[in-house]
PyMOL commands that place a pseudoatom at each C-alpha (Angstrom):
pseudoatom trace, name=CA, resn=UNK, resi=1, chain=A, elem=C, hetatm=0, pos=[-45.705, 48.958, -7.460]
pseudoatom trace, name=CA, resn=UNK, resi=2, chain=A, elem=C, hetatm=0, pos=[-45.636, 45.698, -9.123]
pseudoatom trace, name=CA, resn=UNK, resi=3, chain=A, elem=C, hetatm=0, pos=[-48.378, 43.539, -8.037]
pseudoatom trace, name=CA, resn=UNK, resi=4, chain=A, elem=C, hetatm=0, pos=[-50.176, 41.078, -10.286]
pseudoatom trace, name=CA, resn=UNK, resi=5, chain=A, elem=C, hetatm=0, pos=[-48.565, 38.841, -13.003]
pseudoatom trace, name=CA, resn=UNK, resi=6, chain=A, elem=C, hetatm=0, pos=[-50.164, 40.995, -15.711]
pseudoatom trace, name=CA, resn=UNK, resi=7, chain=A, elem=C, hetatm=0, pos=[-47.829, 44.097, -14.206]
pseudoatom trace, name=CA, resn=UNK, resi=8, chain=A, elem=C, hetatm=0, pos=[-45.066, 41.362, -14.727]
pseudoatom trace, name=CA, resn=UNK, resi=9, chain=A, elem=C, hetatm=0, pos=[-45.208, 40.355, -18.140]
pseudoatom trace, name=CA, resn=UNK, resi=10, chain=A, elem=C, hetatm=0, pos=[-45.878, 44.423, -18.826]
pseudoatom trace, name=CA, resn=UNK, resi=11, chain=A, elem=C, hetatm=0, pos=[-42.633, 45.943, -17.287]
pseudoatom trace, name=CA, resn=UNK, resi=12, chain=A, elem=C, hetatm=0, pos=[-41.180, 42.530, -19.137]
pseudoatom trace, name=CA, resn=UNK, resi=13, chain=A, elem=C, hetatm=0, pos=[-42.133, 44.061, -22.476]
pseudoatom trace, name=CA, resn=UNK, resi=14, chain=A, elem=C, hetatm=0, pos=[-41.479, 47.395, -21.396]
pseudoatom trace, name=CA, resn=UNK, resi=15, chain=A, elem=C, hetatm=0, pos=[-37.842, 46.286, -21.068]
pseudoatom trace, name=CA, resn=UNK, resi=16, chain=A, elem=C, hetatm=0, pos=[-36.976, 44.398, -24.094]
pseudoatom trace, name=CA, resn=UNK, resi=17, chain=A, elem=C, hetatm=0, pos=[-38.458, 47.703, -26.239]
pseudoatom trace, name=CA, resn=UNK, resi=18, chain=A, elem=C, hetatm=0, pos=[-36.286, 50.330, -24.090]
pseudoatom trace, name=CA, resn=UNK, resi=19, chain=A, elem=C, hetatm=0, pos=[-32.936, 51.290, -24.668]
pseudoatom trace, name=CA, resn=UNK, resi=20, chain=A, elem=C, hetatm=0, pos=[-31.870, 54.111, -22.076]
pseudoatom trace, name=CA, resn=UNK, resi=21, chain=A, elem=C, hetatm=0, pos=[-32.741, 52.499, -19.284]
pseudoatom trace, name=CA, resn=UNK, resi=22, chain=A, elem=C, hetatm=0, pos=[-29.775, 52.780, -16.140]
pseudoatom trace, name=CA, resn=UNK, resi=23, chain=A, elem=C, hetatm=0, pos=[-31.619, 51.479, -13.178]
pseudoatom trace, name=CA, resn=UNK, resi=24, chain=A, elem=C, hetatm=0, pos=[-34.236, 49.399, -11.893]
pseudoatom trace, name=CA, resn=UNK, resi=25, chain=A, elem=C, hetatm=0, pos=[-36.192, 49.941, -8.979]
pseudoatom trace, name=CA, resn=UNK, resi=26, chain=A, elem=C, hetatm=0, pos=[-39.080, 47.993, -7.798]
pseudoatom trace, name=CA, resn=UNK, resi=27, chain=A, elem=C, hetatm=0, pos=[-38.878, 47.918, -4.081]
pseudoatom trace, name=CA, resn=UNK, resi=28, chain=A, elem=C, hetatm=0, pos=[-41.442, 46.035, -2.256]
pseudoatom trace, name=CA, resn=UNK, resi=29, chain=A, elem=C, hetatm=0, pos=[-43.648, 44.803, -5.306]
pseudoatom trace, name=CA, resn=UNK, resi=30, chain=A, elem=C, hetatm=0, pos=[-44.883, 41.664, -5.205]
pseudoatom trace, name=CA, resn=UNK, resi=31, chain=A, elem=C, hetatm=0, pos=[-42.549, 39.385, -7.585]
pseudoatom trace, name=CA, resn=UNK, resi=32, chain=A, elem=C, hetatm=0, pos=[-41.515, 36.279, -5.917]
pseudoatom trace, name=CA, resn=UNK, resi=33, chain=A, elem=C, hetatm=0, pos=[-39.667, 33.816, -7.981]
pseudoatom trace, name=CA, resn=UNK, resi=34, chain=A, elem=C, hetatm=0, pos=[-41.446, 33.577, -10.431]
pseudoatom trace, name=CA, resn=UNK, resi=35, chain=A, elem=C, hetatm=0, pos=[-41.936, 37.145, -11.530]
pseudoatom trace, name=CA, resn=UNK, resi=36, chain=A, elem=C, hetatm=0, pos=[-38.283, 37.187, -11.509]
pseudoatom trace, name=CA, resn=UNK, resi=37, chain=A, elem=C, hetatm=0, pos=[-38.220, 34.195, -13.991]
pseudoatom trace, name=CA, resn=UNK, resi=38, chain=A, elem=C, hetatm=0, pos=[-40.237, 36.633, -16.297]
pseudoatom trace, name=CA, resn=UNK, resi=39, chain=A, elem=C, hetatm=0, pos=[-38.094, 39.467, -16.176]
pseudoatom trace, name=CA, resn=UNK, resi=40, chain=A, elem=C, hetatm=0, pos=[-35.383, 37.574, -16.484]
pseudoatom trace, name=CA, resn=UNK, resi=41, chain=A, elem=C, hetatm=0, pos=[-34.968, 37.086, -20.255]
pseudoatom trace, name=CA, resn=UNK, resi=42, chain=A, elem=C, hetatm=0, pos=[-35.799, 41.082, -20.708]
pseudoatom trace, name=CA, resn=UNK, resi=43, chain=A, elem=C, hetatm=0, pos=[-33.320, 42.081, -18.076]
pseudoatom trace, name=CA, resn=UNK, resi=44, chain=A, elem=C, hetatm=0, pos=[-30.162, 40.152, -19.274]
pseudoatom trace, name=CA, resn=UNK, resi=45, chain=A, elem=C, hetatm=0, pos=[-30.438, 41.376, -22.676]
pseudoatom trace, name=CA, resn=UNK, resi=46, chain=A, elem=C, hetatm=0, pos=[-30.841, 44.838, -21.858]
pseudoatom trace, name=CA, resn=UNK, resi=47, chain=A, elem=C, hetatm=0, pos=[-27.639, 47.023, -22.589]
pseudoatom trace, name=CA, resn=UNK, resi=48, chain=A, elem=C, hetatm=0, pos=[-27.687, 49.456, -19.944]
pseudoatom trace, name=CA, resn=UNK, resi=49, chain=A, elem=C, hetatm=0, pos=[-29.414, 48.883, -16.325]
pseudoatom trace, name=CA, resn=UNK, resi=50, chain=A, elem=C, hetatm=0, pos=[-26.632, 48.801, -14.077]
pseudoatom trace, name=CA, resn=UNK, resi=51, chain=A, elem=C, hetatm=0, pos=[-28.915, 49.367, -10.503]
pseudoatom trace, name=CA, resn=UNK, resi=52, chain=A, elem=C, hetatm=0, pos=[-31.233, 46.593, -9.569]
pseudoatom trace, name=CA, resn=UNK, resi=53, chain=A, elem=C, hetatm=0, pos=[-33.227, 46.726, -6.433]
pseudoatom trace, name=CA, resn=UNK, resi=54, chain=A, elem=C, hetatm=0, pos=[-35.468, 44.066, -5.781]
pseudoatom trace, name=CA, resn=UNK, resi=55, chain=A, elem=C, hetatm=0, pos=[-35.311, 44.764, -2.025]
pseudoatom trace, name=CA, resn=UNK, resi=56, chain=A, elem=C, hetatm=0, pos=[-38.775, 42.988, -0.376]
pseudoatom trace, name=CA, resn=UNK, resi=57, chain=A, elem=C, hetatm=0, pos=[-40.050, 41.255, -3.470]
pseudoatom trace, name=CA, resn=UNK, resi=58, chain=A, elem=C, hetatm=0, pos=[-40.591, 38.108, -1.857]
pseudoatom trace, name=CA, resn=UNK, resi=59, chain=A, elem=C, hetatm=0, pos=[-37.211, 36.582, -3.891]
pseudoatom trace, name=CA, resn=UNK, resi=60, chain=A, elem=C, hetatm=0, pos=[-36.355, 32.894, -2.778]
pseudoatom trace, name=CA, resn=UNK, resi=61, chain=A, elem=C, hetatm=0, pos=[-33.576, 30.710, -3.923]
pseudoatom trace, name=CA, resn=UNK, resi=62, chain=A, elem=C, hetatm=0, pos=[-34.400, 30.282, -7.618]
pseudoatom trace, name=CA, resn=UNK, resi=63, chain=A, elem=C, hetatm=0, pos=[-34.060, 34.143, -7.989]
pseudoatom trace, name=CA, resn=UNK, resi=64, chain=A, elem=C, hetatm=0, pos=[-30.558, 33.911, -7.326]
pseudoatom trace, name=CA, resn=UNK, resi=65, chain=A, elem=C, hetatm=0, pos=[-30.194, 32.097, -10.762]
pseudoatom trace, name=CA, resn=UNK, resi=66, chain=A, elem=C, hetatm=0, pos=[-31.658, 35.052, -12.375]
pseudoatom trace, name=CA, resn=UNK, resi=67, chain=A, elem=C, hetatm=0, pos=[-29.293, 37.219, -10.068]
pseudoatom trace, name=CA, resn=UNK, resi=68, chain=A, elem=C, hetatm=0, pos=[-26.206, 34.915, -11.395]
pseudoatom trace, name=CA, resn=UNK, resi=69, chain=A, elem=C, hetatm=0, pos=[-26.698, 35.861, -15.190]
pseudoatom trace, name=CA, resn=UNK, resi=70, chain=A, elem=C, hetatm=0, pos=[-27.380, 39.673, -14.557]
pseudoatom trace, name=CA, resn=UNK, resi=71, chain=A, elem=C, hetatm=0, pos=[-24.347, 40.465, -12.339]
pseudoatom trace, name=CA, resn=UNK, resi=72, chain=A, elem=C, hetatm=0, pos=[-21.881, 38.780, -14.477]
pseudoatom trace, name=CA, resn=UNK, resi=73, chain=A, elem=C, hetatm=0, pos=[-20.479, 40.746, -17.138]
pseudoatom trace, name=CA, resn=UNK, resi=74, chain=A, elem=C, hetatm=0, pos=[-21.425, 39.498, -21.053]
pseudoatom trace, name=CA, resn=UNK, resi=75, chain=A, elem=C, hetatm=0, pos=[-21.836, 40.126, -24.504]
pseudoatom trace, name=CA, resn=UNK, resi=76, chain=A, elem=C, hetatm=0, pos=[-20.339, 43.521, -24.684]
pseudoatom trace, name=CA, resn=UNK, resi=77, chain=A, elem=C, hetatm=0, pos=[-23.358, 44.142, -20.967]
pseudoatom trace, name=CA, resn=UNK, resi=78, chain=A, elem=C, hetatm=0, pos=[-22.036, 45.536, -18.184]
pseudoatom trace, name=CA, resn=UNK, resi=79, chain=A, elem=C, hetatm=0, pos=[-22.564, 44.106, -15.065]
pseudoatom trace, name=CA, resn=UNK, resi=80, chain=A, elem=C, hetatm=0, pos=[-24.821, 45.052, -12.200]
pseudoatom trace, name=CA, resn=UNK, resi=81, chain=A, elem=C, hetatm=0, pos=[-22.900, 47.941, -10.529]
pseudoatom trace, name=CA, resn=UNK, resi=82, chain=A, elem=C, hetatm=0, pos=[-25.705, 48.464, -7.150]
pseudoatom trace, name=CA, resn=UNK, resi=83, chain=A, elem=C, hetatm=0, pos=[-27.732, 45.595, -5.778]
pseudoatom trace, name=CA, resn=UNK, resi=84, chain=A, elem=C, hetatm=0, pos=[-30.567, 46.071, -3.061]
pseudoatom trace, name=CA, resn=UNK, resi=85, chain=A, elem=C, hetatm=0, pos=[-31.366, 42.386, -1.854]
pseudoatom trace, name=CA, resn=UNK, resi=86, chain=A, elem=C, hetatm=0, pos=[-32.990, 44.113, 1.363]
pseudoatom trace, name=CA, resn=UNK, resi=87, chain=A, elem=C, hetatm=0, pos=[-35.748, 42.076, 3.105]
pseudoatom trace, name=CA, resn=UNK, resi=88, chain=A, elem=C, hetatm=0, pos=[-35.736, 38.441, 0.816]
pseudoatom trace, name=CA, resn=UNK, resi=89, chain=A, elem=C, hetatm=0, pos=[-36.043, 36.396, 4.370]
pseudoatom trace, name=CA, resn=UNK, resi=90, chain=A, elem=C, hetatm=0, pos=[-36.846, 33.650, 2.168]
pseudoatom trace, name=CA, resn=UNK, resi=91, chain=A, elem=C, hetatm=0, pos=[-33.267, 33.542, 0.788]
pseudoatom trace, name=CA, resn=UNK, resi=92, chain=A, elem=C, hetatm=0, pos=[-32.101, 30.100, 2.657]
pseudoatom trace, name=CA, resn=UNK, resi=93, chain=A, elem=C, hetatm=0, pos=[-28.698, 29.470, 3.356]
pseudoatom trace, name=CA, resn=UNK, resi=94, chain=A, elem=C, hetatm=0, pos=[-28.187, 27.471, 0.429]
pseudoatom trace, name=CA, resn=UNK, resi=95, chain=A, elem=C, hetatm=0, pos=[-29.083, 30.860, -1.815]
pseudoatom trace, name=CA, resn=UNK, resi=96, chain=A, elem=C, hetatm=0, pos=[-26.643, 32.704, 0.043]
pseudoatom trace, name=CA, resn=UNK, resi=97, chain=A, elem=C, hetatm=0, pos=[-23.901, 30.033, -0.805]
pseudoatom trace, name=CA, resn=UNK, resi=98, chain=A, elem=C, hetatm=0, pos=[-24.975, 30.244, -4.418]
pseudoatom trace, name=CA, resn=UNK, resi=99, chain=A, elem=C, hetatm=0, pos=[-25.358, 34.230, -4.076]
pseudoatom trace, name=CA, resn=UNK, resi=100, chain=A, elem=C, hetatm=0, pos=[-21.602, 34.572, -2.877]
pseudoatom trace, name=CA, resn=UNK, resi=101, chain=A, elem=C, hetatm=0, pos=[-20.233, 31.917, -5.590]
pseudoatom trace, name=CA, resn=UNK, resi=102, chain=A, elem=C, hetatm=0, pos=[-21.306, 34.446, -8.149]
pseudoatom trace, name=CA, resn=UNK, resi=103, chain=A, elem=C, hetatm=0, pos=[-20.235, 37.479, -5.766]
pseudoatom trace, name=CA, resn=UNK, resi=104, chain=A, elem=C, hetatm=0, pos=[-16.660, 35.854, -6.020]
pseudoatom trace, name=CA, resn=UNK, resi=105, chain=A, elem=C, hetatm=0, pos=[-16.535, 35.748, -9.702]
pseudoatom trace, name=CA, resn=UNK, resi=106, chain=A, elem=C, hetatm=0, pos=[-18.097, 39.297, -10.309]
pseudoatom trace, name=CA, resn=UNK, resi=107, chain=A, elem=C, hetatm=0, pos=[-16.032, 42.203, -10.905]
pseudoatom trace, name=CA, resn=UNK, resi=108, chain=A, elem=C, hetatm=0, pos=[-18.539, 45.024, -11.479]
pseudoatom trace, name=CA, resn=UNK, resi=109, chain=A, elem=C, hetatm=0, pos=[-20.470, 45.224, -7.877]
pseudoatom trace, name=CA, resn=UNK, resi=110, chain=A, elem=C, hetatm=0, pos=[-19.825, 48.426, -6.319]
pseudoatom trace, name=CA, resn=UNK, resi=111, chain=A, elem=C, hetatm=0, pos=[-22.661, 48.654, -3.643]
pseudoatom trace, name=CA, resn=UNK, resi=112, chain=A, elem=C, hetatm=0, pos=[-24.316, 46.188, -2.090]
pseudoatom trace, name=CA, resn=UNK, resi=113, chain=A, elem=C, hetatm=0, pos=[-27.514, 46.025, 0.432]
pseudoatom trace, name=CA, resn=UNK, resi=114, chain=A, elem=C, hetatm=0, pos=[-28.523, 42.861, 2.146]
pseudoatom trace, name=CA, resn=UNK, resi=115, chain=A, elem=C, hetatm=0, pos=[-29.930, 44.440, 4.836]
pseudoatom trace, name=CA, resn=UNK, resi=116, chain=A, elem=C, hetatm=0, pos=[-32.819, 42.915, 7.327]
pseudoatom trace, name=CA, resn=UNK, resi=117, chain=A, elem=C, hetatm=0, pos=[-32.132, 38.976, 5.337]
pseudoatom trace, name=CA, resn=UNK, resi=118, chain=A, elem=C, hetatm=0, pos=[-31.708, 36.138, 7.629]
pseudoatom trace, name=CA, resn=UNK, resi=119, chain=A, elem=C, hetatm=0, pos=[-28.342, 35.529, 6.965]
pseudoatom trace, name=CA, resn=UNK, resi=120, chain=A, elem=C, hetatm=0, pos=[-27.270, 34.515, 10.449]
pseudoatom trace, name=CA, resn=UNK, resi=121, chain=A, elem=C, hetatm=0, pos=[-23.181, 33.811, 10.674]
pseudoatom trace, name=CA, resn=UNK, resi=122, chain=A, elem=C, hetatm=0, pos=[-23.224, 31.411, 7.420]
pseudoatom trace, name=CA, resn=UNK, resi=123, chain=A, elem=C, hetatm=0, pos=[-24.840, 33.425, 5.168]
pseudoatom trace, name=CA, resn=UNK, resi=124, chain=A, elem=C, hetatm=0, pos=[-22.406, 36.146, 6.078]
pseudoatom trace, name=CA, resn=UNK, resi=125, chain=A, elem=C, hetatm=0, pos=[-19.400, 34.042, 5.732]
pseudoatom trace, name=CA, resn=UNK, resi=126, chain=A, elem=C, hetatm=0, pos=[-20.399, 33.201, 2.533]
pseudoatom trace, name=CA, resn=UNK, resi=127, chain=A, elem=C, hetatm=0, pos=[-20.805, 36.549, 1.669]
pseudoatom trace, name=CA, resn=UNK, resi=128, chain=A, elem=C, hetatm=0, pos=[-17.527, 37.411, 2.874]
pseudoatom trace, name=CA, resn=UNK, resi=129, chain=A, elem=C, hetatm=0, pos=[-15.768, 34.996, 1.699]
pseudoatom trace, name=CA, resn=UNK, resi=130, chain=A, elem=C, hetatm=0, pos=[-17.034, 36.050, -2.031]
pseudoatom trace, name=CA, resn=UNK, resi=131, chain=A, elem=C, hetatm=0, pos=[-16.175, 39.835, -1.335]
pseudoatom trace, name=CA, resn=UNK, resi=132, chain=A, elem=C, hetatm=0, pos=[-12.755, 38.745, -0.764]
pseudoatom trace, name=CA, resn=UNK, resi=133, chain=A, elem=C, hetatm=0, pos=[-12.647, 37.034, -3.740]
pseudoatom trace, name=CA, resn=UNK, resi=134, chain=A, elem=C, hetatm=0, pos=[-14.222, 39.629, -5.987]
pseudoatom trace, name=CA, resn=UNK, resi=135, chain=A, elem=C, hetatm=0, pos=[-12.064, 42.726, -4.445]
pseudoatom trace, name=CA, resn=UNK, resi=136, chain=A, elem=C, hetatm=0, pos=[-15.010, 45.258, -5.928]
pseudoatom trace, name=CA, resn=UNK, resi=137, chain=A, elem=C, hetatm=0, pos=[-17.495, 45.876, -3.478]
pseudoatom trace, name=CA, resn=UNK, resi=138, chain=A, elem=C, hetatm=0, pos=[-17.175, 49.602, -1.624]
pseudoatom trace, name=CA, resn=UNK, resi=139, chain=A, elem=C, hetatm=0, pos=[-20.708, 49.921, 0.139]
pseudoatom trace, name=CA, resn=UNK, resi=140, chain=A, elem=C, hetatm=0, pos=[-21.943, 47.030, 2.132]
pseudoatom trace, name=CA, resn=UNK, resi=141, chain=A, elem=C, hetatm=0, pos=[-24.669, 46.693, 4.253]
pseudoatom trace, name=CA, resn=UNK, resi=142, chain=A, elem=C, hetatm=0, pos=[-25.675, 43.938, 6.658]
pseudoatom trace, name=CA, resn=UNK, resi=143, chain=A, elem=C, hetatm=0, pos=[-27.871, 45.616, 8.794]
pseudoatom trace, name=CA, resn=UNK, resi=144, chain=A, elem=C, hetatm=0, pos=[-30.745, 43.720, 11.035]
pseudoatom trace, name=CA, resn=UNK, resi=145, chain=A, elem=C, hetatm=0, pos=[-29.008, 39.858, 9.540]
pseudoatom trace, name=CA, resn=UNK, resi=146, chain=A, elem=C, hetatm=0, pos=[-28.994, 38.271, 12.664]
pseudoatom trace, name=CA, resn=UNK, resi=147, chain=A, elem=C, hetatm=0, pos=[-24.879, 38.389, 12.901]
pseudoatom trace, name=CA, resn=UNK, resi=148, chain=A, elem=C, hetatm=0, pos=[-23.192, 37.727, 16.303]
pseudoatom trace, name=CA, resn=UNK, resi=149, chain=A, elem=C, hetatm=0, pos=[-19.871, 38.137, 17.065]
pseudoatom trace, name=CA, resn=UNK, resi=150, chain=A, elem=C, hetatm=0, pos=[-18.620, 34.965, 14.851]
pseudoatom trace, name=CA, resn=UNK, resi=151, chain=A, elem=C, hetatm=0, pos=[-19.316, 37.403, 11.963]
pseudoatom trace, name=CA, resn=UNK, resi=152, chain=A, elem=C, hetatm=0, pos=[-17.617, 40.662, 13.850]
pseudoatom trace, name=CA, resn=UNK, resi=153, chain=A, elem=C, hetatm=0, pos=[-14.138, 38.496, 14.088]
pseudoatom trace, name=CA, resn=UNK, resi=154, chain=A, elem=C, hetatm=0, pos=[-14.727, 37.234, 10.608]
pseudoatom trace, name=CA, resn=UNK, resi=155, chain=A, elem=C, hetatm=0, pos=[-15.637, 40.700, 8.982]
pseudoatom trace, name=CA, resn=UNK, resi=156, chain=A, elem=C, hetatm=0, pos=[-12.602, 41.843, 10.910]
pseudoatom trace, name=CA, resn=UNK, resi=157, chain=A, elem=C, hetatm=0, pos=[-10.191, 39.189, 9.436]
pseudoatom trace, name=CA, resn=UNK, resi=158, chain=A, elem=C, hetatm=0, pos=[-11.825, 40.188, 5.990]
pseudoatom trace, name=CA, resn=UNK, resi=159, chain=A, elem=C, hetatm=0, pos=[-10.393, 44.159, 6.833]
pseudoatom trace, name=CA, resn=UNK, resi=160, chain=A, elem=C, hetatm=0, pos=[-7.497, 43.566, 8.122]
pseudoatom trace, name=CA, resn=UNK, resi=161, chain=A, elem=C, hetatm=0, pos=[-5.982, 40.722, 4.904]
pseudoatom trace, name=CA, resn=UNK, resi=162, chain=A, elem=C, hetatm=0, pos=[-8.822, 41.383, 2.141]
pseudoatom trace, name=CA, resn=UNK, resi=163, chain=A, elem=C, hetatm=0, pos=[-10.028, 44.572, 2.541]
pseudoatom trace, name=CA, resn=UNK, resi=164, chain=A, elem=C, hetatm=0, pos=[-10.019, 45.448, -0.865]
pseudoatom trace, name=CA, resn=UNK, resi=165, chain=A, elem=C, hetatm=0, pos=[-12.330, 48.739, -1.876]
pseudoatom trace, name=CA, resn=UNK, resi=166, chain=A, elem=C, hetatm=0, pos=[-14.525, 48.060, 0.793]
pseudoatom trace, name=CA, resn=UNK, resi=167, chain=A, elem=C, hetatm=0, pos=[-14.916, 51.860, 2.109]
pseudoatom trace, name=CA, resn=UNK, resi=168, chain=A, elem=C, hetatm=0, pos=[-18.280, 52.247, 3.918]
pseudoatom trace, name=CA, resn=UNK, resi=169, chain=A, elem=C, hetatm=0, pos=[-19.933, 49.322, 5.855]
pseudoatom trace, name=CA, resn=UNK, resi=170, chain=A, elem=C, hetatm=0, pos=[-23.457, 49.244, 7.984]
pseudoatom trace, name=CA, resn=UNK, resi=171, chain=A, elem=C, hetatm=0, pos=[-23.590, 46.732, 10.848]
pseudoatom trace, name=CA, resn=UNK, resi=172, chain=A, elem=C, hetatm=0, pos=[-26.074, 48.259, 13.373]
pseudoatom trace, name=CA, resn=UNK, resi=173, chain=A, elem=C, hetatm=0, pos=[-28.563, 45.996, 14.630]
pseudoatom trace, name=CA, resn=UNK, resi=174, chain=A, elem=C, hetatm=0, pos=[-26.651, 43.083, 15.130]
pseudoatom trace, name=CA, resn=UNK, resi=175, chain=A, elem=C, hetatm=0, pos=[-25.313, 41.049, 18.339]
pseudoatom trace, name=CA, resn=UNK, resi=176, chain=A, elem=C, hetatm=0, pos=[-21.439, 42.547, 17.272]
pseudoatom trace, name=CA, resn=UNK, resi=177, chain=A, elem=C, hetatm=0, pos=[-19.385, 43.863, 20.461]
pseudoatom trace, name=CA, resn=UNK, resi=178, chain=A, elem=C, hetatm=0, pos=[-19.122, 47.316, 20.395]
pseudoatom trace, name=CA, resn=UNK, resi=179, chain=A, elem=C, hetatm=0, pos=[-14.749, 46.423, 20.537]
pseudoatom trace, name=CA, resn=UNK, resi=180, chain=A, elem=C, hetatm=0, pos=[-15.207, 44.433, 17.481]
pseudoatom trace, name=CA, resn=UNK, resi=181, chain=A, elem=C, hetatm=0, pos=[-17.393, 47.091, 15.661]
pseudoatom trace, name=CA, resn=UNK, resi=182, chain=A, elem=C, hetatm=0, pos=[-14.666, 50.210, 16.336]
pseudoatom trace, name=CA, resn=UNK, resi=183, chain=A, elem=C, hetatm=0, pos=[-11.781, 47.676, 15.343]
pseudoatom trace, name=CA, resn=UNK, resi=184, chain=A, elem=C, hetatm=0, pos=[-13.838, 47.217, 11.617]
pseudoatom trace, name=CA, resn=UNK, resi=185, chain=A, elem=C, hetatm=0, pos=[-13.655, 51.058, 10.902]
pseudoatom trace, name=CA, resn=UNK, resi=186, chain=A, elem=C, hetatm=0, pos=[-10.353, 51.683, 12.557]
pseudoatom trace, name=CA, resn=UNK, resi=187, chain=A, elem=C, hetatm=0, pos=[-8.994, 49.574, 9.855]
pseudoatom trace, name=CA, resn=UNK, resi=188, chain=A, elem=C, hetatm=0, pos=[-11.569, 51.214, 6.936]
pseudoatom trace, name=CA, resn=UNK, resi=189, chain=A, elem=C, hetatm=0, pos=[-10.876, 54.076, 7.928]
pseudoatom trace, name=CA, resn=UNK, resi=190, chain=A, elem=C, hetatm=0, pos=[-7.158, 53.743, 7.786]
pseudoatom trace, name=CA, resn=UNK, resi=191, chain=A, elem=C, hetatm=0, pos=[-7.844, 52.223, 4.565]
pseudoatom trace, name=CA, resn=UNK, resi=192, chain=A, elem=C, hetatm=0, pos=[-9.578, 55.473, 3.190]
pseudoatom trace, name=CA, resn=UNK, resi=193, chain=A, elem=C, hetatm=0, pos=[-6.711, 57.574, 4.419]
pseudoatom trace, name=CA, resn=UNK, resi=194, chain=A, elem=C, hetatm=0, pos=[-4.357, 55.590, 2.242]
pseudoatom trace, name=CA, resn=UNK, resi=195, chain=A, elem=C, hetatm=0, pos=[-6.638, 56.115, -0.739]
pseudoatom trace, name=CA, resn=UNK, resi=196, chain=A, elem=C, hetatm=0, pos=[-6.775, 59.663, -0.367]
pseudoatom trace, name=CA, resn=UNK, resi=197, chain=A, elem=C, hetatm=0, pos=[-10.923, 59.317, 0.567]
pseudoatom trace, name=CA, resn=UNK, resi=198, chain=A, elem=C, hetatm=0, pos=[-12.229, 61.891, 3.474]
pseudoatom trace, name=CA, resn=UNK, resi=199, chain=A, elem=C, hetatm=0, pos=[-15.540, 60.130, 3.296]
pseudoatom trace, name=CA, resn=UNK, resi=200, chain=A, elem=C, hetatm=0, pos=[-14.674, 57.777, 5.837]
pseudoatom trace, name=CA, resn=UNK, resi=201, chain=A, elem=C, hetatm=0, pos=[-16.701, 54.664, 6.809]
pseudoatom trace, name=CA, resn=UNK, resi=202, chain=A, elem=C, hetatm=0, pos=[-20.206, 54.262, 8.507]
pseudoatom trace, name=CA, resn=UNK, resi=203, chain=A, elem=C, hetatm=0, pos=[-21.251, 51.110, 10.812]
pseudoatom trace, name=CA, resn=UNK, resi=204, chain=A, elem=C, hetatm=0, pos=[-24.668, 53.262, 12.177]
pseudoatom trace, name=CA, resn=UNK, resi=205, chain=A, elem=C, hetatm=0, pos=[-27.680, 53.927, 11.072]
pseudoatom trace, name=CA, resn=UNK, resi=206, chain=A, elem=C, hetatm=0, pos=[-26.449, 56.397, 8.581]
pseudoatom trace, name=CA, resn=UNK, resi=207, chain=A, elem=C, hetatm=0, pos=[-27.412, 54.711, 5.697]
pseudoatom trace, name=CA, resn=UNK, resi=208, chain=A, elem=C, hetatm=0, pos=[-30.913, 55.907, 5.613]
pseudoatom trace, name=CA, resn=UNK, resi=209, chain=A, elem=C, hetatm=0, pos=[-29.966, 59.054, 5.209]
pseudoatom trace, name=CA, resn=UNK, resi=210, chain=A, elem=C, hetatm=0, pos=[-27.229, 58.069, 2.549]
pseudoatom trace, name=CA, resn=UNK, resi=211, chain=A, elem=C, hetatm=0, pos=[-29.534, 56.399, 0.580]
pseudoatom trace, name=CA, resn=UNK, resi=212, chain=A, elem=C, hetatm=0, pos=[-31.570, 59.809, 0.724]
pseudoatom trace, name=CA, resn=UNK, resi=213, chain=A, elem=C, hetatm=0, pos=[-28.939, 61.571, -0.899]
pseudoatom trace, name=CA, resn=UNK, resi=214, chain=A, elem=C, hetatm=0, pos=[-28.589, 59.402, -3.342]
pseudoatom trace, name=CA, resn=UNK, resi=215, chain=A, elem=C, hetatm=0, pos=[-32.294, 59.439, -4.334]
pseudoatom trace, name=CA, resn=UNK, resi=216, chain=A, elem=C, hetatm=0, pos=[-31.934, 63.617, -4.107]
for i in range(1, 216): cmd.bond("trace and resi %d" % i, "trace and resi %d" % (i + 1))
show_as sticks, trace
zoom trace
């Protein structure tokens, strides 16, 4: 756990002297904007981490400048390829307009986790509207942000006419008809047929125990 400036500008150093790094995970430290201002510099120069999750760190809008730089391909870097955003309710709906301006424009985000945010039906929109865009993302989650069924119809629109590789999708938690929900992963799933994947999709509270996996 990250919890003092100090432990800041130390995993700052760390970074710009490592090499191998793939992934960064500090879930639930204590970084706030301004930590993320410090590890900014280290992070986009570094040539390999690819997983970022800054889920509960207390992020607010100016992190999502220091998000914009890292998830855009540069300089022979590639990309962020997972994002964890979980738990940042001080993201306002401003930062999520930013957040899915550079979501739009990025080409490299595979999996994406913006679960328990207060995105409410604009933040989501703007979110979708930036997945559509981008065409990348295969993992979203959404779980616990306050949707109602404006976002169901939307998120439906987005499956049916932009679905892209969207293949697995969390919405539990959420004021979504149940109708609305099994329409989503009809289409998903349909959509995983056609690309040969028998993982199907997941709109429960499977992820936890995805994310598990993963860790195992």
């Amino acid at each position: 756990m990250v919890t003092t400036l100090d432990h800041i500008k130390s995993l700052s150093r760390c970074l710009r002297n490592n090499k191998s790094l793939t992934g960064l995970h500090i879930h639930g430290s204590d970084i706030g904007d301004a930590g993320m201002h410090i590890l900014h510099h280290s992070l986009c120069n570094h040539p390999g981490i690819v997983s970022l999750d800054v889920g509960d760190c207390k992020l607010g809008d100016m992190s999502i400048d220091v998000l914009y730089s890292l998830m855009l391909p540069a300089n022979n870097k590639p990309g962020i390829t997972e994002l964890t955003l979980s738990d940042n309710p001080r993201i306002s709906a401003l930062g999520w307009a930013q957040f899915a301006m550079c979501l739009a424009n990025c080409s490299s985000l595979k999996w994406l986790f913006l679960d328990y945010n207060t995105l409410g039906d604009y933040g989501a929109s703007c979110v979708l509207v930036g997945m559509a865009a981008s065409q990348s993302v295969e993992i979203l989650d959404m779980e616990g942000c306050g949707l109602t069924e404006h976002s169901g119809q939307a998120i439906l629109h987005l499956v049916q006419n932009h679905l892209g590789s969207l293949s697995k999708m969390n919405l539990s938690n959420n004021r979504i008809r149940k109708s609305t929900i099994a329409a989503i992963m009809k289409h998903i799933n349909e959509n995983n047929l056609q690309n040969m994947d028998t993982t199907g999709s997941f709109i429960s509270d499977d992820m936890l125990s995805f994310n598990s996996s993963l860790v195992s």
